[in-house]
C-alpha positions, 0 to 999 in steps of 0.5 A: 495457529489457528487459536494464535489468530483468534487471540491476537485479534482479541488482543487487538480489538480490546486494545483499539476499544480505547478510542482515538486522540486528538492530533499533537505536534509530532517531531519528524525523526526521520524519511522515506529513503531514496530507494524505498520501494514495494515488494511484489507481495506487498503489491498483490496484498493492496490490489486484493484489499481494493479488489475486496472494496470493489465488489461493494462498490467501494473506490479504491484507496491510492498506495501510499509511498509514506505509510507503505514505508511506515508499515514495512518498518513497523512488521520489520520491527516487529518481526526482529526486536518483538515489541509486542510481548504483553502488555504491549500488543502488535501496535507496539514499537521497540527502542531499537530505531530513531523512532520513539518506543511505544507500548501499546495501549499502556502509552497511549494518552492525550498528547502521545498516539501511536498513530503518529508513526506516520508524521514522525518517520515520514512526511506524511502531513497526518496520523495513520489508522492500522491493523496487523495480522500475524501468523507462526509461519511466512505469511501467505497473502491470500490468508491475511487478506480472508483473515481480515475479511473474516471479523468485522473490526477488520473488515471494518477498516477495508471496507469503511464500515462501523466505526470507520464509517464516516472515514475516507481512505486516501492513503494506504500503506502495506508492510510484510515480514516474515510472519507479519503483515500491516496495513496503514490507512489516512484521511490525507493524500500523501504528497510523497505519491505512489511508491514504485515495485521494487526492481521494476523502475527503470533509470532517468537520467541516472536517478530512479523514479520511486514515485511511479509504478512502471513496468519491466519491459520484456523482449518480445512483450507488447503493450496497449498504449492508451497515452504518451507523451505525458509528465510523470505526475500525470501519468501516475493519475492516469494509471490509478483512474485506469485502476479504479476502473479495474484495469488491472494490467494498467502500468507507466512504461518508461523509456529514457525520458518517453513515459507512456501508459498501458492498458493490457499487455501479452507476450502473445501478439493473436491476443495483444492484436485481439486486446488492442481491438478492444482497447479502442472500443473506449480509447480510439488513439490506443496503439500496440508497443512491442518491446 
């Protein structure tokens, strides 16, 4: 497995050695879905990589609605229809969706990228920058992100370093299937917002908020509120200033048309009475939620 590795990162370094090109009109074919969301994977490997960035000081990078959709489509393509077989490499698209197919290196030219996927099937306003990792068996996250870790043309992209050094993320989108994961990564903020946790998004007037990252609410659980009363948009500022400040349990809570924001949560209330001391060292007005 280990030499499948190795050869599908030469692979890609060899390809990606051809540089980038310059930005094309690019017909939008399709968007994100109402009811996109996230897996709890896909999740956990975007908390892991900004964790990575952290230990360099490095700011997070905000999830992206559009280039996570981007990148589950892609590992989903990859995964079912192989457009990968040589010549075309793991940044290849199959003709099997509304996209257009592409080979890649092969197709690349001056006026036809690859990393327009991201204005083509969402919308997303510029191209996206993106690194594969595959394996023969169900990928096992703690794997790709040491995978990525490992060589410096990966790490490259996680940690803004060589060529990617003058890039600023503001955007990153996560994809795994099967044996496949993805990151995307952009120098524009995505104007579709943060996507929500798939199963965890409570219903607003019989409409579901894709855009936030809340929390189920569990019997008998208690939150640290640290603001309420918020509109959604502001909420979900918080919460990513709350987790670039490595508060990690930071959630949006949603009640009906009552948004909050947590700080910790516990389904001891010893250690929730125990948080909510600390909590206010550094917000005065927070307060407990039990639910």
């Amino acid at each position: 497995m280990v030499g499948k590795k190795l050869a599908a990162f030469l692979i890609l370094l060899f390809s990606m050695s051809t540089g980038l090109t310059a930005q094309t009109k690019v017909v939008q074919v399709s968007e994100v879905p109402e009811n996109f969301c996230v897996s709890e994977t896909e999740w956990k490997l975007y908390r892991m990589i900004n964790e990575y960035r952290r230990q360099y000081d490095l700011p997070p990078i905000p999830l992206s609605r559009s280039l996570c959709y981007v990148a589950n489509t892609h590992v989903k393509d990859l995964f079912f229809h192989h457009p990968d077989i040589e010549p075309c490499n793991f940044h290849s698209w199959s003709d099997k969706g509304p996209w257009k197919p592409f080979c890649y290196p092969g197709d690349e030219d001056k006026k036809n990228s690859v990393w327009d996927k991201p204005r083509e099937l969402s919308g997303y306003p510029d191209k996206g920058f993106e690194i594969v990792y595959w394996e023969n068996s169900a990928v096992v996250i703690d794997s790709v992100i040491a995978f990525w870790r490992s060589f410096d043309y990966f790490s490259g992209f996680l940690m803004n370093t060589g060529k990617w050094q003058e890039r600023k993320w503001k955007a990153i989108g996560i994809g795994i299937c099967q044996n496949y994961a993805a990151a995307w990564f952009g120098e524009v903020a995505d104007p579709e917002g943060v996507p929500c946790i798939c199963g965890q998004i409570p219903a607003v007037s019989g409409k579901t908020t894709e855009r936030s990252v809340p929390a189920i609410s569990v019997s008998g659980h208690y939150y640290i509120i640290v603001k309420s009363q918020l509109p959604l948009k502001e909420a979900e500022k918080v919460m990513q200033q709350l987790l670039a400040k490595d508060f990690k349990q930071a959630k949006i809570l949603q009640n009906g048309e009552k948004i909050r924001v947590s700080i910790f949560d516990t389904a001891d209330r010893e250690e929730a009475l125990h948080l909510l001391k600390e909590a206010r060292k550094l917000y005065h007005d927070a307060w407990l939620l039990k639910q």
